[in-house]
C-alpha positions in Angstrom: -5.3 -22.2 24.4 -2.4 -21.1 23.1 -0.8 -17.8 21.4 1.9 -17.2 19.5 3.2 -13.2 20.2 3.6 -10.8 17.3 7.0 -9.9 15.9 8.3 -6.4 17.0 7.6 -3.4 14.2 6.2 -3.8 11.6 7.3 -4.3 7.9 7.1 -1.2 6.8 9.0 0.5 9.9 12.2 -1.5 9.2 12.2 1.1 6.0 11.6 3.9 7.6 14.8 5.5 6.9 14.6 5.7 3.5 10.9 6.6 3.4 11.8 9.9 5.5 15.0 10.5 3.0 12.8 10.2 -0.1 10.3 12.9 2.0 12.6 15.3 2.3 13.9 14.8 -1.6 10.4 15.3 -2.7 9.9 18.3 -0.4 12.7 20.0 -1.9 11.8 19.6 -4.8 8.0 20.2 -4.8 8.3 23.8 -3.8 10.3 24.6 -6.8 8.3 22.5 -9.3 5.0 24.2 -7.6 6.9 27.5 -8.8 7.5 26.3 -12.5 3.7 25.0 -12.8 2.3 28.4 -12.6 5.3 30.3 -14.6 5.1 28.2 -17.3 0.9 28.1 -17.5 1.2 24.4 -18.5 -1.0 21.8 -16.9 1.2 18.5 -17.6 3.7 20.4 -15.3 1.2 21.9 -13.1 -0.5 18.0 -12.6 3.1 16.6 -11.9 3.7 19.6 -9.7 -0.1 19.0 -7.8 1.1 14.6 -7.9 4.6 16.0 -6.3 2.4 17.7 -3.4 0.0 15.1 -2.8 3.4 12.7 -2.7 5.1 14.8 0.2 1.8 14.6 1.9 1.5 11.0 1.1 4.8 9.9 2.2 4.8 12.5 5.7 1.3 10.0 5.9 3.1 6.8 5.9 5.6 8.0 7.9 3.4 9.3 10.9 1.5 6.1 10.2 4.7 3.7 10.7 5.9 6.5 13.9 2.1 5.6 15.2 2.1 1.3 14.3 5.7 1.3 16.6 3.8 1.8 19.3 3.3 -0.8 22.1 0.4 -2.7 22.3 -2.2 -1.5 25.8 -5.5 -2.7 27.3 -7.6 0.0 24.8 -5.4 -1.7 22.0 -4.4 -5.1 22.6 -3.4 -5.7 18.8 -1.2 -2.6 19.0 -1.4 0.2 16.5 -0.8 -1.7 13.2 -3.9 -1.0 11.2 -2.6 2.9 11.3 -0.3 1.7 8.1 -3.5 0.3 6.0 -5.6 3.6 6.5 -2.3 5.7 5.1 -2.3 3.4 2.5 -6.2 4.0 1.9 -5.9 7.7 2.1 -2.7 7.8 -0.3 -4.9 6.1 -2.8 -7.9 7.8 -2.5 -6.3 11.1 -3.0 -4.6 9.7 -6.1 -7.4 8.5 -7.8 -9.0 12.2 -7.0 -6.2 13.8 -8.5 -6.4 11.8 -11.5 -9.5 12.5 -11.8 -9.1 16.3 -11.9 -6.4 15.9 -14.0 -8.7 14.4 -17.0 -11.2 16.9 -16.4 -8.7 20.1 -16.5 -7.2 18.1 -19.7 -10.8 18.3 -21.2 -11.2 22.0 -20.5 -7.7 22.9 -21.7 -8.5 20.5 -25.0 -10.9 22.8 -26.2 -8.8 26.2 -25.7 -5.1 25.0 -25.2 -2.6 28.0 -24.3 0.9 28.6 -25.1 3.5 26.9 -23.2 6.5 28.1 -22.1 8.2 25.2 -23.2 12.1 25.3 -22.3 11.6 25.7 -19.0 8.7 23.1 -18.6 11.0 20.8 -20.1 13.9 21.5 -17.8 11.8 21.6 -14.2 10.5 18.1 -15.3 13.8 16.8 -16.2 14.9 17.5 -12.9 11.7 15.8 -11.3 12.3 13.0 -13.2 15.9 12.2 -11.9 14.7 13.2 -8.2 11.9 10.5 -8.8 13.7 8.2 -10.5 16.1 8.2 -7.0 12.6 8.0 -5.4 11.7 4.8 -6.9 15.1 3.1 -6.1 15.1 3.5 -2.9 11.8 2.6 -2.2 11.2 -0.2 -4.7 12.1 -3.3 -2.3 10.6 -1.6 0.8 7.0 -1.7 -1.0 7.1 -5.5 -1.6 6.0 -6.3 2.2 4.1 -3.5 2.9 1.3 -1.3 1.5 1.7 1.5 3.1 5.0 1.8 1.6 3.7 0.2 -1.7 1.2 3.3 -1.4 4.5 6.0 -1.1 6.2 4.0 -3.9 3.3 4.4 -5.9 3.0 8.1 -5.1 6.6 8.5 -6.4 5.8 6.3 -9.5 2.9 8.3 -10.5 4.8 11.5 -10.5 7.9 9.4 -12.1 5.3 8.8 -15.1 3.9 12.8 -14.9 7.5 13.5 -15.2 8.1 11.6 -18.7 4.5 12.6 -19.4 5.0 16.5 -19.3 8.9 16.1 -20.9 7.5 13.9 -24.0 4.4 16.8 -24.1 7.4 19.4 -23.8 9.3 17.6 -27.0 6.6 18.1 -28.8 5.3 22.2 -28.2 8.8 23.0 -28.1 9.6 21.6 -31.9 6.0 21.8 -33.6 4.4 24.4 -31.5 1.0 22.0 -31.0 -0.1 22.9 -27.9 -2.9 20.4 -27.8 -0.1 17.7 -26.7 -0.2 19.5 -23.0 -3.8 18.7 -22.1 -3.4 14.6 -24.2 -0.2 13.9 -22.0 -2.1 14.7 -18.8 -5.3 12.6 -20.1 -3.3 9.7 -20.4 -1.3 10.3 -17.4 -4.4 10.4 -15.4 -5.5 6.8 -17.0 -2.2 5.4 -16.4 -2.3 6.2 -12.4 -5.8 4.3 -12.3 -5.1 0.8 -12.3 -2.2 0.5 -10.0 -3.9 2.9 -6.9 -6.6 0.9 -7.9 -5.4 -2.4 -6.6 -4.0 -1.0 -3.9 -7.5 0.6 -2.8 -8.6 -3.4 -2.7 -6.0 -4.8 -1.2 -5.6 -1.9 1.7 -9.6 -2.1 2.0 -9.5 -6.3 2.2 -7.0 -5.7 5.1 -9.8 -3.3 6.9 -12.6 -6.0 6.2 -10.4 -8.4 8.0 -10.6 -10.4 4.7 -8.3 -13.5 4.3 -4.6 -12.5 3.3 -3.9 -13.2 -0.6 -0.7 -14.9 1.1 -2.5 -17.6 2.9 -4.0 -20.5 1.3 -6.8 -21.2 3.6 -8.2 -24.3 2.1 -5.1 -25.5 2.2 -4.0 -24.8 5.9 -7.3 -26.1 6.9 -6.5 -29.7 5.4 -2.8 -29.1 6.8 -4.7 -28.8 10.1 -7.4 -31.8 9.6 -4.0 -33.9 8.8 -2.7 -33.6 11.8 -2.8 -36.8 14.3 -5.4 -36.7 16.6 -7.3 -33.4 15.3 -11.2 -34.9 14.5 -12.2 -31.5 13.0 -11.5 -28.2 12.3 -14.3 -25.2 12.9 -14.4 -21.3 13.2 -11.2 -20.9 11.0 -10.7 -17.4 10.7 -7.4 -15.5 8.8 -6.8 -12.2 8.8 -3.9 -9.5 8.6 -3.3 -6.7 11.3 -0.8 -5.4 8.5 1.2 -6.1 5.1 2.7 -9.3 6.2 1.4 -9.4 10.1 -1.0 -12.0 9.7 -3.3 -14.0 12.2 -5.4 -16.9 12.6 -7.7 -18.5 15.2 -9.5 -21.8 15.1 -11.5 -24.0 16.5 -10.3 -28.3 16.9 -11.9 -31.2 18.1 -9.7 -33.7 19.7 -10.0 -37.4 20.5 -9.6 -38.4 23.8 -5.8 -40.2 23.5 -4.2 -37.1 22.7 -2.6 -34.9 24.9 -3.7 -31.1 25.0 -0.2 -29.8 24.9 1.5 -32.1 23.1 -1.6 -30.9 20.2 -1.0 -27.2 20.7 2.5 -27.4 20.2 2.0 -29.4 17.3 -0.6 -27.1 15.8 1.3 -24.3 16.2 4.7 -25.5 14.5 2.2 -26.9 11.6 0.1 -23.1 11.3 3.7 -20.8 11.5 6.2 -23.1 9.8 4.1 -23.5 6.3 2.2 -20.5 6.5 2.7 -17.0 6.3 0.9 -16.8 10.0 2.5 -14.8 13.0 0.3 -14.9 15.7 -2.2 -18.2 16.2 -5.1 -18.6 18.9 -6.8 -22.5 18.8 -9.4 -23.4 21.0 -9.3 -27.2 22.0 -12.6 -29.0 22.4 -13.0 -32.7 23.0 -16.7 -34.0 23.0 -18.1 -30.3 22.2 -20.3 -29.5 19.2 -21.3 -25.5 18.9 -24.7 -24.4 18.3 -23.5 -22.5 15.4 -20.4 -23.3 13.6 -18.9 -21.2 10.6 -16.6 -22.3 8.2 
């Protein structure tokens, strides 16, 4: 038996820097566009305002949640605090897709009875959003690529990046034709534009829970990798899973022969599981001459 140990922090806690920099842009910011929502009676900006809140709730989510995965792992939690990450990532997108969902239906209401909107200064609160989400996004682009808790705060920023152009295009419009059905459209189809993206990241962050085999890992293929492998007779039991965006772990069953050398195979395995494959942390059982009662996969 063998075990390879797991790297130190995860993905997502190496960004943590800029993640609490983009919290305290969007802060500032959401308390003055929370202001201009209700002074200027428009729901585009008051549903960019209500994305800008649930982001600063969002992103002080992820950031507790990467504060909580640093810490060490103990005998009540021998994988360490990882999976904290995944359920901010589940909670940011659940809240999104509840929002949108309001969203459409205060869009409907408004459709049939649209007010006046101050326009001007609709137009110049979510200019200003725009540029602080625009920032946002930059900074927090590259950090979401290994990590869906911070794919989750990225997201939050790019949903209110798109209510941003949203309410400005809806703003265009009232302001030079005075139709004031443009307010509750926007927000329609910014509401079905947040869908699919928080959608997928609902699956992926809810795969990770299930202990569901990483879309990184190939495991067909690092199960012939392993059956290749001189002196290996079989492989049984392979299980891959990820204890966070890009912390992934496997454990496996192999029956030996009887020329090989126990050690010699471990170290072998090993080198063979975390050289090709995105796989930090490997268990393997060795067997020689032993057949389970019950064998999966």
């Amino acid at each position: 038996m063998e075990e390879i140990k797991i790297q130190t922090g995860s993905p997502a806690s190496r960004h943590k820097k800029n993640l609490l920099f983009v919290l305290l842009l969007s802060g500032a910011y959401m308390v003055a566009e929370v202001i201009g929502g209700f002074i200027t009676q428009s729901l585009a900006l008051m549903a960019d305002a209500a994305h800008m809140l649930t982001d600063v709730v969002g992103l002080l989510l992820a950031f507790i949640a990467i504060k909580i995965g640093e810490r060490k792992a103990d005998v009540s939690k021998t994988f360490g605090y990882y999976r904290t990450e995944i359920l901010a990532a589940v909670i940011n997108a659940v809240v999104l897709l509840g929002i949108s969902l309001y969203v459409l239906y205060e869009a409907y209401q408004r459709f049939q009875n649209p007010p006046a909107v101050q326009s001007k200064t609709m137009l110049i609160v979510a200019g200003i959003g725009l540029v602080v989400n625009l920032i946002g996004m930059m900074i927090l682009r590259k950090d979401s690529e290994g990590s869906l808790n911070m794919k989750g705060a990225y997201f939050e920023v790019l949903s209110d990046m798109l209510t941003s152009v949203g309410v400005m295009i809806a703003g265009v419009i009232m302001l030079t034709t005075g139709w004031y059905y443009a307010d509750p459209i926007i927000s329609a189809v910014i509401g079905l534009l947040i869908f699919p993206r928080t959608w997928r990241l609902l699956k992926e962050a809810i795969n990770v829970l299930l202990e569901g085999t990483p879309k990184d890992v190939d495991i067909h293929q690092l199960r012939q990798s392993l059956e290749k492998i001189p002196g290996v007779e079989g492989v049984h039991d392979l299980h891959v899973w990820s204890l966070t965006s890009s912390v992934n772990a496997m454990s496996a069953h192999i029956v030996k022969d009887k020329e090989t050398g126990q050690n010699q195979l471990l170290k072998t395995l090993t080198e063979v599981t975390t050289g090709n494959f995105k796989i930090s942390h490997t268990t393997f059982q060795i067997e020689e001459g032993y057949e389970e009662q019950e064998v999966h996969l």
